[in-house]
VOGU-3710 file (C-alpha; in Angstrom, 3 decimals, decimal comma):
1> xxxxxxxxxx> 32,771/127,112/158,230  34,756/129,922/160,002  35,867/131,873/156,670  36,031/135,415/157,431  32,849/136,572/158,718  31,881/140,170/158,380  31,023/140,407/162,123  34,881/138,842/162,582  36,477/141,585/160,491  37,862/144,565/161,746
11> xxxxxxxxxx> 36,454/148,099/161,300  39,148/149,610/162,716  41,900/147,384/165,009  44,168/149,569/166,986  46,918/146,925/167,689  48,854/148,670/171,150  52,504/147,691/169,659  54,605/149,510/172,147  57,227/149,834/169,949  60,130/152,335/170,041
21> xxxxxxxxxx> 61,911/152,909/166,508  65,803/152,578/167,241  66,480/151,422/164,091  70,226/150,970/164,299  70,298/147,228/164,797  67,790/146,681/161,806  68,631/149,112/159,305  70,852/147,802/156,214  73,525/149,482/154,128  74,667/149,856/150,471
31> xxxxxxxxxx> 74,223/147,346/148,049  76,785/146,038/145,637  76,630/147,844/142,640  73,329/148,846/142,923  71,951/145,039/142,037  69,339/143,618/144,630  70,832/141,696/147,560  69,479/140,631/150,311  72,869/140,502/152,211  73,867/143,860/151,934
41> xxxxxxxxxx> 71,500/145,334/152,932  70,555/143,335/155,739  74,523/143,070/156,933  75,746/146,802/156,513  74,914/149,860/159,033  73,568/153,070/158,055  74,415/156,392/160,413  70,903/158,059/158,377  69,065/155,223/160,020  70,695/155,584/163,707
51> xxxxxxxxxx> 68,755/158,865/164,419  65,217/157,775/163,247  64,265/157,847/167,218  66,946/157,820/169,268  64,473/159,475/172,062  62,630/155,900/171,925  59,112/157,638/171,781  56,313/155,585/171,315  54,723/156,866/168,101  51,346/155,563/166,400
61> xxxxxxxxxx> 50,963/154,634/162,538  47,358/154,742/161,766  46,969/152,285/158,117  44,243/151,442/155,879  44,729/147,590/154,226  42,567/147,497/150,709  41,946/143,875/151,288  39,323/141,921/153,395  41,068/140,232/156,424  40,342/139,031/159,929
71> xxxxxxxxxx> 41,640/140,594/163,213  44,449/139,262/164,519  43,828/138,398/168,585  45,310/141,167/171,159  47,904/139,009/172,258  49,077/138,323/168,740  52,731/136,802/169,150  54,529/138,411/166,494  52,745/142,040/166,375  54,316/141,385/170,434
81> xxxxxxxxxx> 57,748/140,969/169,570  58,181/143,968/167,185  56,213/145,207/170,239  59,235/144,488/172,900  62,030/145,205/170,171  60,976/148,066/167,164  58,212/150,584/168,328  54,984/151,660/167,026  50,943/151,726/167,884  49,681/150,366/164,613
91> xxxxxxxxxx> 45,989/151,558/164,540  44,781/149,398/161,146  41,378/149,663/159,436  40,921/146,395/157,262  38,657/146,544/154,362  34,706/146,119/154,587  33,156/146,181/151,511  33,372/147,795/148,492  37,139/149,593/147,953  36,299/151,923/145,327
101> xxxxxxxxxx> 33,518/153,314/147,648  35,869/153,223/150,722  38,610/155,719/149,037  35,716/157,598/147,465  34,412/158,452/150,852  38,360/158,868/151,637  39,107/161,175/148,575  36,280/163,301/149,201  36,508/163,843/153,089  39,998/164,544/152,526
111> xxxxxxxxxx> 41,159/163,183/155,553  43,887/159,510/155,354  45,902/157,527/157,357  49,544/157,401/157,448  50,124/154,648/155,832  47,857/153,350/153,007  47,751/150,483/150,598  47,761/151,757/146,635  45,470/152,556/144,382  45,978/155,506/141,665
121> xxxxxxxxxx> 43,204/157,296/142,174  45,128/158,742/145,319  47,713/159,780/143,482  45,479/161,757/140,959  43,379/163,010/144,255  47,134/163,994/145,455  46,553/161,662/148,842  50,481/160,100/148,846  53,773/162,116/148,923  56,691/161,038/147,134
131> xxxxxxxxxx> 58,998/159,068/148,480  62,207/158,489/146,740  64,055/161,089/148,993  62,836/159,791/152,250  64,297/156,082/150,810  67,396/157,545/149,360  68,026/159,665/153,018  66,408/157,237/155,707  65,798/153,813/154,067  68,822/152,135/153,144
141> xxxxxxxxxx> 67,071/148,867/153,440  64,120/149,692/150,716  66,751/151,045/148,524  68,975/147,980/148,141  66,001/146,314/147,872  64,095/148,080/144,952  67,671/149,116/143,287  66,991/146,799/140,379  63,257/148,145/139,658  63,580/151,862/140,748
151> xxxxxxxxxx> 62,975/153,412/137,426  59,928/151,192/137,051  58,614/152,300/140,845  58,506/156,304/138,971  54,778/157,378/138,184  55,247/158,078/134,417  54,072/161,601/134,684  55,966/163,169/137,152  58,872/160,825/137,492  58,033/160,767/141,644
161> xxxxxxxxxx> 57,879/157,023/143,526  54,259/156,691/145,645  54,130/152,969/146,264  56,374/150,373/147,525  55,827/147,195/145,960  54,719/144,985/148,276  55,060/141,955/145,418  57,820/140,511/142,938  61,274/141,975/143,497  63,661/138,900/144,108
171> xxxxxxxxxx> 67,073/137,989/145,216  69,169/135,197/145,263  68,339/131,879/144,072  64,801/131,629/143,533  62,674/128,169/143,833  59,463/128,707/142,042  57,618/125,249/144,080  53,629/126,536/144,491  51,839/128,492/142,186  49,738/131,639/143,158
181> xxxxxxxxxx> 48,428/133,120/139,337  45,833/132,476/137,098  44,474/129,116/136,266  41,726/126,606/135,484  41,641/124,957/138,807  40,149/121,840/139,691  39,078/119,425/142,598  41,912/116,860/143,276  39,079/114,353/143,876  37,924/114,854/140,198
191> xxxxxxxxxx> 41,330/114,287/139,077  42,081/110,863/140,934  38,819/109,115/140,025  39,613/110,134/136,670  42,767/108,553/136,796  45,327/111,713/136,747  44,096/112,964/133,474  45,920/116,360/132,093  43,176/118,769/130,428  44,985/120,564/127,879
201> xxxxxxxxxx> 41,730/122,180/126,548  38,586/124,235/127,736  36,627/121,398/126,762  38,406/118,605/128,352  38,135/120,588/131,489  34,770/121,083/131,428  34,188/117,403/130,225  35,461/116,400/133,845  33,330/118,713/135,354  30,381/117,494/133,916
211> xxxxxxxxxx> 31,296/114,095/134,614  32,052/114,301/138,056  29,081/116,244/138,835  26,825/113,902/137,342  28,259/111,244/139,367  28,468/113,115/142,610  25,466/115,683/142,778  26,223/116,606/146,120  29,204/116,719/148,847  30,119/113,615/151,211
221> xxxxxxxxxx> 27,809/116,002/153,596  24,985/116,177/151,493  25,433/119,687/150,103  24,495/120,139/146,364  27,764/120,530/144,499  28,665/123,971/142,139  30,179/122,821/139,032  31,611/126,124/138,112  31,658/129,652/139,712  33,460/132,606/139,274
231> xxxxxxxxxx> 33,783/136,317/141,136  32,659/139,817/139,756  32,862/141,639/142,816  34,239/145,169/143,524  38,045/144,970/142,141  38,234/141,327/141,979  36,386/141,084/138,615  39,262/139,506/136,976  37,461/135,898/137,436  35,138/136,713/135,433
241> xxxxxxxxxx> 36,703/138,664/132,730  40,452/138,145/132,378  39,906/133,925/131,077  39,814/134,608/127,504  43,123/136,486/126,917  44,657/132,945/128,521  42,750/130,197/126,656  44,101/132,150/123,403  47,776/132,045/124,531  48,399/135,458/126,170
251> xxxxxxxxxx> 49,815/136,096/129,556  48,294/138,898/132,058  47,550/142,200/130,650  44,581/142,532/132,619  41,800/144,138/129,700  43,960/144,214/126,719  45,748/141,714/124,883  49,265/142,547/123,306  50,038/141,779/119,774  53,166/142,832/117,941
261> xxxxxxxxxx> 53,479/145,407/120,271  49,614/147,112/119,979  47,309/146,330/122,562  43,870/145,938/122,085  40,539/145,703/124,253  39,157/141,863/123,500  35,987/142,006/126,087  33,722/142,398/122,834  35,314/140,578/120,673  34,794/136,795/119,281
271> xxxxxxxxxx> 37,693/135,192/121,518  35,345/136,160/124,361  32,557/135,387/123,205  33,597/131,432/123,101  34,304/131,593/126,685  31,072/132,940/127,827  29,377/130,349/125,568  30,510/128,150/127,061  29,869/128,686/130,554  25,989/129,850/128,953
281> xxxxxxxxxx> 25,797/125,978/128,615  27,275/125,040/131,843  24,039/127,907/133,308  21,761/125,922/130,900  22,527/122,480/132,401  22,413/123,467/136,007  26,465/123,444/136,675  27,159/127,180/136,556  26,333/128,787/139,904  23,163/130,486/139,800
291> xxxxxxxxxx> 24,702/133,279/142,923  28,076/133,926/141,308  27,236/137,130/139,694  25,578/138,767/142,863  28,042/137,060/145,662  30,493/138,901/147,062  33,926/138,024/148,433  33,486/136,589/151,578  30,537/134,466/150,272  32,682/133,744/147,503
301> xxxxxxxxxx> 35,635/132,228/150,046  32,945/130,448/152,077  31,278/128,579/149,504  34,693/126,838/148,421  35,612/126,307/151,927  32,615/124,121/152,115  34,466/121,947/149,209  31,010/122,538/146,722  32,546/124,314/144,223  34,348/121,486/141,688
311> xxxxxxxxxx> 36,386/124,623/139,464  36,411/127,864/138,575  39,160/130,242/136,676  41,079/132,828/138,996  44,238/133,331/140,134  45,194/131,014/143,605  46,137/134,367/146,334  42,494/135,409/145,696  41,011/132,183/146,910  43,699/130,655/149,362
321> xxxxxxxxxx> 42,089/131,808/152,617  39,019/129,749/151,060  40,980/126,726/150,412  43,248/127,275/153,083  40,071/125,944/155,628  39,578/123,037/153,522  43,086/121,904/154,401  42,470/122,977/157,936  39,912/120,229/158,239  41,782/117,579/155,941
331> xxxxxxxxxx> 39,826/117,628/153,004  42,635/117,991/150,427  40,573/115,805/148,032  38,477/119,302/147,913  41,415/121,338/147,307  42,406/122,458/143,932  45,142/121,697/141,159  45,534/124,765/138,654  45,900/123,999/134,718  46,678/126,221/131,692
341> xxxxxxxxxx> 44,191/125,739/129,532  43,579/126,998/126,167  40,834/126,426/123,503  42,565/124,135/120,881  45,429/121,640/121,620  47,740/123,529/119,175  48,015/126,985/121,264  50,684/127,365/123,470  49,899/127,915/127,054  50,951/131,263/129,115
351> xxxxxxxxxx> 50,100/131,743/132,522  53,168/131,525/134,486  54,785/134,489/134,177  58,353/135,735/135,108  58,254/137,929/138,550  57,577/141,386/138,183  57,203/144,313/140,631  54,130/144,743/141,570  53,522/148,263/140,809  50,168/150,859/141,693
361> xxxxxxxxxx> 50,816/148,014/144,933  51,851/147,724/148,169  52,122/150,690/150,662  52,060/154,548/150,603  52,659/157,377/152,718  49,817/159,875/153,158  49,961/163,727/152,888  48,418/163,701/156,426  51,163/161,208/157,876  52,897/163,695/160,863
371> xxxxxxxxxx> 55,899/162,073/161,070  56,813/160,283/157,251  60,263/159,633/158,519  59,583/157,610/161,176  57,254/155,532/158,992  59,608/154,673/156,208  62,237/153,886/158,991  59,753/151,395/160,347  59,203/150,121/156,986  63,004/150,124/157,019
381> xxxxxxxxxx> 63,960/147,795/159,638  61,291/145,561/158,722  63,065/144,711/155,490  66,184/143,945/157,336  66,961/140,089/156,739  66,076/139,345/160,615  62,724/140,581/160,674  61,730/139,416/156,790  62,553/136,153/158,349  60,194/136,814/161,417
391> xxxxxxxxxx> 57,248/137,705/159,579  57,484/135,165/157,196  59,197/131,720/158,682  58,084/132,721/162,522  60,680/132,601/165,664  63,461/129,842/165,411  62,528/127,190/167,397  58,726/127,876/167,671  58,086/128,035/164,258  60,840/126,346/162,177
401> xxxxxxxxxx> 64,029/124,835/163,033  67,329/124,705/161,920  69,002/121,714/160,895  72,938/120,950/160,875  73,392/121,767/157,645  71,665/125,579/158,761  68,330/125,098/156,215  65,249/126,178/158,049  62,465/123,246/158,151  59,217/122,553/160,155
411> xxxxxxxxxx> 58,121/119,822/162,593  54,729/118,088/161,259  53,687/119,920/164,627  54,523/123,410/163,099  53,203/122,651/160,171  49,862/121,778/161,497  49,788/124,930/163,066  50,798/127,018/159,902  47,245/125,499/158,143  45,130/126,831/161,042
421> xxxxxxxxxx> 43,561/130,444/160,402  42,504/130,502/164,373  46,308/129,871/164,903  47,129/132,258/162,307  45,142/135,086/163,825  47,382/134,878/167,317  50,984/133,997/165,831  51,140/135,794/162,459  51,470/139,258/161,032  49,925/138,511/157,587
431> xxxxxxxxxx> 47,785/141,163/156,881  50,308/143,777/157,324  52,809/141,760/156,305  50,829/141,338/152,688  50,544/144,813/151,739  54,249/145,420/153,347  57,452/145,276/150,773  59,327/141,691/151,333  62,298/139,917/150,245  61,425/137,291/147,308
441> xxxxxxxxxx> 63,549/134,508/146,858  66,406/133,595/149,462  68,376/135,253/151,973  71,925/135,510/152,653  72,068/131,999/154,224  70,744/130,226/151,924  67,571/129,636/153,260  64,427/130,815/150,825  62,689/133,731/151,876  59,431/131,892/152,432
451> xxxxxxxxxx> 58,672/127,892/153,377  56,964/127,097/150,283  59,596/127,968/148,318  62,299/125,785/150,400  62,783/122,805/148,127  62,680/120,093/150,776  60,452/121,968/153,474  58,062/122,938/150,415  58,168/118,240/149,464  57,550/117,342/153,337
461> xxxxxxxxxx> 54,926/119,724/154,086  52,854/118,320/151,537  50,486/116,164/152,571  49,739/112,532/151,496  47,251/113,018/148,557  49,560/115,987/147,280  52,224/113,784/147,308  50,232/111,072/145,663  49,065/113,240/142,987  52,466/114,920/142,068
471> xxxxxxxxxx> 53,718/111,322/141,591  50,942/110,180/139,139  51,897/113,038/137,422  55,460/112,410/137,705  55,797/116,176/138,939  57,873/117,769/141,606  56,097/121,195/142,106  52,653/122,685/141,224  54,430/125,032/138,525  55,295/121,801/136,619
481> xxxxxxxxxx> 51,362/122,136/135,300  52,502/125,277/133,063  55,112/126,190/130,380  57,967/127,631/131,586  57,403/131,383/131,353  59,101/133,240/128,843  60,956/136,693/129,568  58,449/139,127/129,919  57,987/142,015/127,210  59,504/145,186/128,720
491> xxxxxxxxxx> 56,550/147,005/128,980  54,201/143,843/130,575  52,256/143,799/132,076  49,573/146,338/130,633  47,146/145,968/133,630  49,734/148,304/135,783  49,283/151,022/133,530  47,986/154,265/135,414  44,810/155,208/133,719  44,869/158,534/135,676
501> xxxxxxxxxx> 41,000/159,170/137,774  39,036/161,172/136,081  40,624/160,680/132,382  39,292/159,317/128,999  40,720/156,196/129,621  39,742/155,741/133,114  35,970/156,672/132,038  36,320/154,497/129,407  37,540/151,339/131,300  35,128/152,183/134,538
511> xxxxxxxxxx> 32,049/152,016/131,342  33,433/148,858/130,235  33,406/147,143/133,623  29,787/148,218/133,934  29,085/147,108/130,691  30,305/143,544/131,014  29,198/143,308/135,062  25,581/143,836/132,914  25,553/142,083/129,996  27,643/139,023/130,556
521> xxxxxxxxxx> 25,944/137,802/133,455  22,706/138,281/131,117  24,310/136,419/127,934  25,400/133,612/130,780  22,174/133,604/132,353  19,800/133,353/128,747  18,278/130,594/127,028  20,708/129,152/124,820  18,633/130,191/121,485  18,816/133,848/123,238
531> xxxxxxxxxx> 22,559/133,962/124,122  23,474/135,511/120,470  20,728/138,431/120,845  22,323/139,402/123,914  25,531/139,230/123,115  25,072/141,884/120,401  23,306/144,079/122,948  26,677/143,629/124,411  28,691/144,554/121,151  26,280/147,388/120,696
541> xxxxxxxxxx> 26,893/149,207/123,926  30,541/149,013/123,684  30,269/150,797/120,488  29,094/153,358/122,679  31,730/153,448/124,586  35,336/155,303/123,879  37,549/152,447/123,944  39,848/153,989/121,805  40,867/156,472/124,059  41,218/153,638/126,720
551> xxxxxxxxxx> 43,633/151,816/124,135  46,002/155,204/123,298  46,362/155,534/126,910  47,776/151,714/127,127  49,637/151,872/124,137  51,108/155,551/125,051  52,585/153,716/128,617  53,233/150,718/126,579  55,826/152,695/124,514  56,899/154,666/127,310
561> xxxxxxxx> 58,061/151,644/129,475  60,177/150,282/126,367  61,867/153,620/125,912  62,457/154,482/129,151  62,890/151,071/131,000  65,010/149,241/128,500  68,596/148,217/129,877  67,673/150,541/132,991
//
C-alpha cells in the first residue's frame, strides 16, 4: 500500500545541503520580559549570532532521528532552499528497528553524531553536552523561545539543559482544531451506519465493533477485517499498556497513576485487569488481532492503511502516516474518529491535556559534535519566524496563499498535495523538522503556526464526510470529542521523569515492560476459563519485581518539580 517499507527507509541519507550558516538575517533577539513570543524573537537582531560563519564554509551535521521515516528524494524542495540560503551537509541516519538496541550499540561503541534525538540513557552514558550556555551566548532564537519552560528543560540532577523540546511550548493565540493524543478511535464508516452514535463507555465501543464486524467481515476489497489491534513494539508499547489509567479518569502519566499527589504503578492491579478482559473476549470471538503482539511498527502502519483495522487505543501522531495513506486514496470512511472513553458513564473523561514541553525530547548535541556552535546556530535560524513558517506552511505561493485580509490558506490543489506521502517525500522537511524545536500556536501575523490549527484553513481542508460527520455531531473540531482539559498538576506528567540507566528504578520499569510484553499477551491470548490463572502468574511475577523503588524514584521527581517549578 506504499507505507514505509523497510527497503524505502534510510540507513543512512546524506542530504548534500550546501548550506553556508550566516545567520544574521535569521537569528532573533530578546524577548519581552522573558515570556515566549514569537515576534521578538523572530523581529530583533543579535551581534552573538552575526559571527556564527561569517567565512560561509560549508560545514556537515551528521544526525541520528529515533523514529522510523522514509527518505526524502535528492531533489527535495525545501532541504534545497535552506540549501541556496542557510548552509549545512545534513548526513541523517533514520531509525531501523529496534531504538533501545540502536543506542546500545551507540553507547557502547562510543562513537555519535552531532546532533541526536533524546533519550536519557545518553545522558547517564554522558553522550550530550549541556547546552544552556551555547543558547544563552549563540541562540537568541531558542532562548525566547523556551524562556517560559527553561527551569523545566534542567536535568534534575545536575541542573544542566541536554534536550531541546522539539514538542509543546506555545505562543500567541492558540487554536486547538485536530487532535493528536490518546484515544479510543474508531472507523468513521462504523459511526455513520450507526447513525452518529457517541460511545461514552468501553462497552459501548466495543458493542459497535462487534456489530459492525459481524455485518461487514471483510473490506469493500475482500480483505478480512481486524476488529481491534494494538502495538507492543520497541518504545511504542504505550498501546498496549497505557488504556487503563484513561478508562478510570486519569490523564498521561505513562506507568503510574497520580492520586492525591502519590503515584502508583497500576499494570498489576484490578483497573487493568478489566481492560485486558476485555479484549481476552474480543481474542476469544475472533475480533482481536491474532499478529498484534508480534507485529512491529511498520506492519503495524500498513495494516491500517489497508482500512482492516475497525479501532484500536493509541495516541493519533503514532498512527497518522498509517491513516494518512488512507486519505491519500479517498477512503475517509476508513479513517478514524478518537473518543474518551471510560468504564462507567459516571467517570469523568481525561485525555486532552493542556500543552506541555516535551521534555527527555527533541534534539541534542553530542560530545563528539566538532563544531557545537555552529549547530545550535543552525538550530537558531531555523526557529526564526521565516523559516518555522517554511518548514511547516511551505513557500508562499506554492504551498499556501495569502489572502487580503493576510491569513495564510490553501488551494484544494495544495491541499491535495499536502495528503500525498510521495509528494511529501520531495517538498517537505518533516522528519527533521519533527524531532527539531518549533513554534506552537501563531506567529506574529496572526497566522497559526501550522494549517491545522488555522480556524478556517483547518474547516475547508476537511473533506466531505469530515464535514458531514462534524455536523451530525454538531461539532466544529475533533477536540470537541473530549472534556476540556484541566490545568495540568505541576509536576505532570510522570512519564518524563528521568529514571536514570542503570538505576533501581530503571531496572525495575525495564522488568515490568518484560513482564507485561509476556504475560498480557498470554492472559489475552487464553481460553476464557484460563484468563484468571494467568493473570495471577502475572500478579505473581511482579511481586518479584522492585516496584517500589520504581515508585520513590517517581514520587522523589514528582516532589521535586512542585518545589522547584512552582511560579518559576
Amino acid at each position: 500500500m506504499g507505507v514505509m517499507k523497510r527497503k524505502t527507509l534510510l540507513t543512512t541519507m546524506s542530504l548534500t545541503l550546501a548550506l553556508s550558516l550566516t545567520l544574521a538575517g535569521c537569528s532573533g533577539g530578546n524577548n519581552n520580559n522573558g515570556k515566549e513570543s514569537p515576534t521578538a524573537s523572530s523581529n530583533a537582531t543579535s551581534g552573538s549570532a552575526n559571527t556564527a560563519t561569517d567565512k560561509k564554509e560549508q560545514i556537515t551535521i551528521s544526525a541520528f532521528l529515533g523514529s522510523p521515516s522514509q527518505a526524502p528524494t535528492a531533489d527535495n524542495r525545501i532541504y534545497k532552499k535552506i540549501q541556496d540560503e542557510l548552509g549545512v551537509k545534513l548526513n541523517m541516519e533514520m531509525l531501523v528497528g529496534d531504538l533501545q538496541q540502536k543506542l546500545g550499540v551507540m553507547i557502547a561503541g562510543g562513537e555519535y553524531p552531532d546532533l541526536i534525538t533524546a533519550d536519557t540513557k545518553l545522558v547517564a552514558a554522558k553522550a550530550v553536552i549541556p547546552l544552556e550556555d551555547l543558547i544563552e551566548q549563540y541562540a537568541p532564537n531558542l532562548k525566547a523561545h523556551y524562556a517560559g519552560v527553561w527551569n523545566k528543560m534542567k536535568d534534575s540532577s545536575d541542573g544542566h539543559i541536554y534536550w531541546l523540546p522539539n514538542y509543546g511550548v506555545q505562543q500567541g493565540e492558540v487554536h486547538s482544531n485536530s487532535y493528536s493524543g490518546p484515544a479510543f478511535w474508531i472507523q468513521k464508516d462504523i459511526l455513520k451506519e450507526a447513525g452518529y452514535p457517541t460511545p461514552k463507555t468501553l462497552d459501548e465501543y466495543l458493542t459497535l465493533i462487534r456489530n459492525y464486524a459481524a455485518k461487514h467481515p471483510t473490506t469493500s476489497d475482500g480483505q478480512p477485517t481486524i476488529g481491534f489491534t494494538t502495538l507492543a513494539f520497541d518504545w511504542r508499547t504505550f498501546g498496549l499498556l497505557n488504556a487503563p489509567e484513561h478508562l478510570t479518569g486519569h490523564p498521561n502519566d505513562g506507568g503510574v497513576v497520580v492520586d492525591n499527589d502519590v503515584a502508583s504503578v497500576f499494570a498489576d492491579k484490578d483497573i487493568a485487569k478489566r481492560y485486558y478482559k476485555e479484549l481476552n473476549g474480543l481474542y476469544n470471538e475472533g475480533l482481536m488481532d491474532k499478529e498484534a503482539f508480534v507485529q512491529n511498527y511498520d506492519q503495524y502502519l500498513a495494516k491500517i492503511s489497508t482500512g482492516r483495522v475497525l479501532g484500536m487505543f493509541d495516541q493519533h501522531w503514532n498512527f497518522q502516516a498509517g491513516e494518512d495513506t488512507l486519505v491519500s486514496q479517498n477512503k475517509i470512511g476508513e479513517t478514524y474518529v478518537g473518543f474518551p472513553l471510560v468504564y462507567d458513564a459516571g467517570t469523568k473523561d481525561y485525555y486532552w491535556d493542556r500543552a506541555l514541553p516535551n521534555l527527555n525530547n527533541g534534539f541534542g548535541i553530542s560530545k563528539d559534535a566538532k563544531d557545537p556552535v555552529a549547530i545550535i546556530k543552525f538550530l537558531d535560524a531555523l526557529m526564526s519566524e521565516e523559516w518555522q513558517k517554511t518548514l511547516s506552511w511551505g513557500e508562499e505561493g506554492v504551498d499556501y496563499m495569502v489572502g487580503d485580509d493576510g491569513k495564510f490558506y490553501r488551494t484544494e490543489e495544495q491541499r491535495k498535495q499536502q495528503q500525498d506521502p510521495t509528494w511529501k517525500l520531495a517538498n517537505k522537511a518533516d522528519a527533521f523538522y519533527a524531532a527539531s524545536p518549533k513554534m506552537e500556536g501563531s506567529f506574529s501575523d496572526g497566522n497559526a503556526t501550522d494549517a491545522g490549527s488555522q480556524p478556517q484553513e483547518f474547516y475547508d481542508s476537511l473533506k466531505p464526510e469530515d464535514k458531514e460527520l462534524l455536523d451530525a455531531y454538531k461539532f466544529k473540531t475533533w477536540t470537541d470529542f473530549f472534556s476540556a482539559p484541566p490545568e495540568n498538576r505541576v509536576d505532570y506528567p510522570a512519564w518524563q521523569v528521568d529514571l536514570i540507566d542503570g538505576s533501581d528504578a530503571s531496572v525495575a520499569n525495564k522488568k515490568m515492560t518484560d513482564s507485561s510484553l509476556k504475560f498480557l499477551p498470554k492472559a489475552i491470548m487464553a481460553k476464557p476459563e484460563k484468563f484468571d490463572a494467568v493473570w495471577q502468574e502475572y500478579v505473581n511475577d511482579y511481586k518479584k519485581i522492585n516496584v517500589k523503588a520504581y515508585e520513590d524514584r517517581i514520587n522523589e521527581q514528582l516532589q521535586w518539580r512542585t518545589q522547584n517549578w512552582t511560579s518559576k
